[in-house]
BAKOLLUM-960190 format. One line per 10 residues: number of its first residue (from 1); their letters; for each residue x, y, z of C-alpha. Coordinates in pm, 1 decimal, decimal comma, m for minus. Example, Ala and Ser with C-alpha at 12.3 -4.5 7.8 and 13.67 -1.06 7.14 Angstrom:
BEGIN
1> AS> 1230,0 m450,0 780,0; 1367,0 m106,0 714,0 $
***
This chain:
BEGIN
1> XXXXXXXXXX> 978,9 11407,3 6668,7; 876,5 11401,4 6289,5; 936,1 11016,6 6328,8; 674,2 10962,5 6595,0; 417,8 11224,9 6387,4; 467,8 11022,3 6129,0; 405,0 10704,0 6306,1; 100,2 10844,9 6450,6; 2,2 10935,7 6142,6; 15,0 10595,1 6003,2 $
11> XXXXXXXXXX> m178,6 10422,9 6327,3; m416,3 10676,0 6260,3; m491,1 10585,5 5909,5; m494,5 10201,6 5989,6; m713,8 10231,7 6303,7; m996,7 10464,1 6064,1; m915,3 10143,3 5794,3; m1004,9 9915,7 6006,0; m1331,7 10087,8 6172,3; m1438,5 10087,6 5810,9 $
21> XXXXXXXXXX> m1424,4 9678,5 5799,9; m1763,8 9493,1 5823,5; m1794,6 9195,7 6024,5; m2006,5 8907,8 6171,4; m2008,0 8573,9 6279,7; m2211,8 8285,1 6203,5; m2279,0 7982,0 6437,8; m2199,9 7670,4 6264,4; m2331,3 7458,7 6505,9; m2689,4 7627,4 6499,2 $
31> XXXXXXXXXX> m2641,6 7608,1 6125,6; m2574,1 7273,6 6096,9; m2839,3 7165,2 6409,1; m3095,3 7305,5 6160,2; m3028,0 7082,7 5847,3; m3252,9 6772,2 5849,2; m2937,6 6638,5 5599,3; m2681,4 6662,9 5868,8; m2910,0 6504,6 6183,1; m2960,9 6233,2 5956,7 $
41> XXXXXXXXXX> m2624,8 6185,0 5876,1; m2491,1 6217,7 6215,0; m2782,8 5927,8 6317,4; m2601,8 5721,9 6061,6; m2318,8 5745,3 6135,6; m2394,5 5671,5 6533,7; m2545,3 5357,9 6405,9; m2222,1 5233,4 6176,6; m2010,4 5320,3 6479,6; m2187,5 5120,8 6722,9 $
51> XXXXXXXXXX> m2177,2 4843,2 6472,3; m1858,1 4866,6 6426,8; m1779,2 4879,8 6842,6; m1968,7 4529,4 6890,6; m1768,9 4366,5 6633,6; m1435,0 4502,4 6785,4; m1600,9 4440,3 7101,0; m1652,2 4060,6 7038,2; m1355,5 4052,3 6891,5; m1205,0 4126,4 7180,2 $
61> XXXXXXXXXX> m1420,2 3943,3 7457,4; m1309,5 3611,5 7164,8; m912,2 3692,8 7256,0; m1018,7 3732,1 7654,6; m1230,1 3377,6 7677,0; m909,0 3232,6 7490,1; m647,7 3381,7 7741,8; m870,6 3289,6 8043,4; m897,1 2913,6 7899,8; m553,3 2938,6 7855,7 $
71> XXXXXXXXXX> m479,6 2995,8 8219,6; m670,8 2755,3 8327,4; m581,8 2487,8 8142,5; m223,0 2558,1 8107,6; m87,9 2344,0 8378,6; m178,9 2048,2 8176,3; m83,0 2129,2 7831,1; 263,1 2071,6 7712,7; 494,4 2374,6 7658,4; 430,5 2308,8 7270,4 $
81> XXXXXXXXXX> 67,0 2317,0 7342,6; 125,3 2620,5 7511,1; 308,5 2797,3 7231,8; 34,5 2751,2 7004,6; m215,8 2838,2 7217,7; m12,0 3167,8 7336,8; 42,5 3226,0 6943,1; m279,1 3178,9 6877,4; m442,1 3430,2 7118,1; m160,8 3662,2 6974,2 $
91> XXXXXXXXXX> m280,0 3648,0 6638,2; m710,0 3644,1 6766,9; m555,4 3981,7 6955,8; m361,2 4111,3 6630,2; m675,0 4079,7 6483,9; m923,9 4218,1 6667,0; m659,6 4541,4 6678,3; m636,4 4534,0 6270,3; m1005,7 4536,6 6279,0; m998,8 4785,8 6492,8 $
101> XXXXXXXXXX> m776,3 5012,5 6314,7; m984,1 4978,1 5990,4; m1272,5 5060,9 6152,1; m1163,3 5363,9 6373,7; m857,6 5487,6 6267,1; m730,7 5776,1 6052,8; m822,7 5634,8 5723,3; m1049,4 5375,2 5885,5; m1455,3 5307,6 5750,7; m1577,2 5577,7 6026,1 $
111> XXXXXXXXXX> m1392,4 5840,2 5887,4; m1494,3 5754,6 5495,5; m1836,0 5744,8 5613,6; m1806,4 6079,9 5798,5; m1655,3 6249,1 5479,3; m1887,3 6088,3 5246,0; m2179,0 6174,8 5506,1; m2113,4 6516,5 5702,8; m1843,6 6660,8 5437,4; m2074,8 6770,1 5143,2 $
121> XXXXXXXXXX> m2302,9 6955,4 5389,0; m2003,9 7118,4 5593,5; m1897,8 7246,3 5200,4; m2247,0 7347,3 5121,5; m2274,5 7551,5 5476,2; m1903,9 7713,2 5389,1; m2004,6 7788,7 5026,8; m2348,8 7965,7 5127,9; m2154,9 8178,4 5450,1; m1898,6 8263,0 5133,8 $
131> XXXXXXXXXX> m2178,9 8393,9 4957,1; m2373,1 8553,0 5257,8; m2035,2 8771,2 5279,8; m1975,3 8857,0 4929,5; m2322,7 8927,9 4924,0; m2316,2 9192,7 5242,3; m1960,0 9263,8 5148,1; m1817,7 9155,6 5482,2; m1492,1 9150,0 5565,1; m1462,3 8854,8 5848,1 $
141> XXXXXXXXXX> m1679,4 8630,1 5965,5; m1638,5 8480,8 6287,0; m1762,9 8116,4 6447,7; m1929,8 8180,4 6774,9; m1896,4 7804,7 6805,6; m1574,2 7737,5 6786,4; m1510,8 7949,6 7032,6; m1173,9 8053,3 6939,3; m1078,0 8418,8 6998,7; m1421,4 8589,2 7019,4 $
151> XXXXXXXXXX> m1546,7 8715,9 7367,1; m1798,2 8902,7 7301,2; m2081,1 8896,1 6972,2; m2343,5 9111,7 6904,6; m2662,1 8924,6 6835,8; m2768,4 9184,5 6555,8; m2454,1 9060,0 6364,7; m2550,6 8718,1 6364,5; m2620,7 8613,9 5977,3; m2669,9 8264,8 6110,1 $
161> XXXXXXXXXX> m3035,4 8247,7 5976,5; m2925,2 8445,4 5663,8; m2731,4 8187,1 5607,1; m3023,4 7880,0 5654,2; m3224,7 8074,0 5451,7; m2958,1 8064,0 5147,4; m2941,3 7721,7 5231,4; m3260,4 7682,6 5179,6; m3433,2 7647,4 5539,6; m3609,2 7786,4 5794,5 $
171> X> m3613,7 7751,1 6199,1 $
***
């Protein structure tokens, strides 16, 4: 009996501890939507992407045309001919999936663009909601656009605009 008192006791002191917490959330996406900077970059980045996709693109119709020659003209080349030709369209195909790579993948142009692009003012947005909750002396902020975990937001805790503001914008 004095156990569960006691244990009572203690879920009674964390539940008025945690009443006491402030909170809010911030939507990032808003945020972000309402930086000039960050349209821009995201514009730019569209472009070097779709430049990117023709060149990979053409790379790749190149390695097609060969193949389809290939098979139509392989019943009168030698099987040496073939060979090279075969090794050949290997090596166009090899190609056009190196190019590929550099372009799109993990450590690939896109993604130095994006960091060098996007990253500075996804740091400056973090740094000013840091400040926007040292400066209310919040406890948590949440991200109504990530969606992860939070059902239900109150609109009056929304700092979202605080945050522009700090930023230095306006809607």
């Amino acid at each position: 009996m004095k156990n569960i008192l006691l244990t009572l006791g203690f879920l009674m002191a964390f539940v008025c501890g945690v009443s006491a917490q402030k909170i809010a959330f911030v939507d990032t996406e808003y945020i972000l939507k309402n930086i000039p900077a960050y349209e821009s970059a995201n514009e730019q980045l569209s472009e070097i992407s779709k430049k990117y996709e023709a060149e990979v693109k053409a790379k790749m119709q190149e390695v097609a045309n060969l193949y389809e020659t290939y098979r139509t003209e392989s019943v009168f080349l030698t099987n040496d001919m073939k060979v090279k030709k075969e090794n050949e369209i290997v090596e166009k195909e090899k190609a056009a999936k190196q190019l590929q790579q550099e372009y799109f993948g993990q450590d690939g142009e896109l993604y130095k663009s994006r960091e060098s692009l996007v990253k500075p003012i996804q740091d400056r947005v973090y740094n000013a909601i840091m400040a926007v909750a040292k400066e209310k002396n919040l406890s948590a902020i949440f991200d109504k656009s990530s969606s992860n975990g939070l059902m239900f937001a109150d609109s009056s805790l929304d700092i979202s605009d605080v945050v522009l503001k700090n930023l230095g914008y306006s809607k």
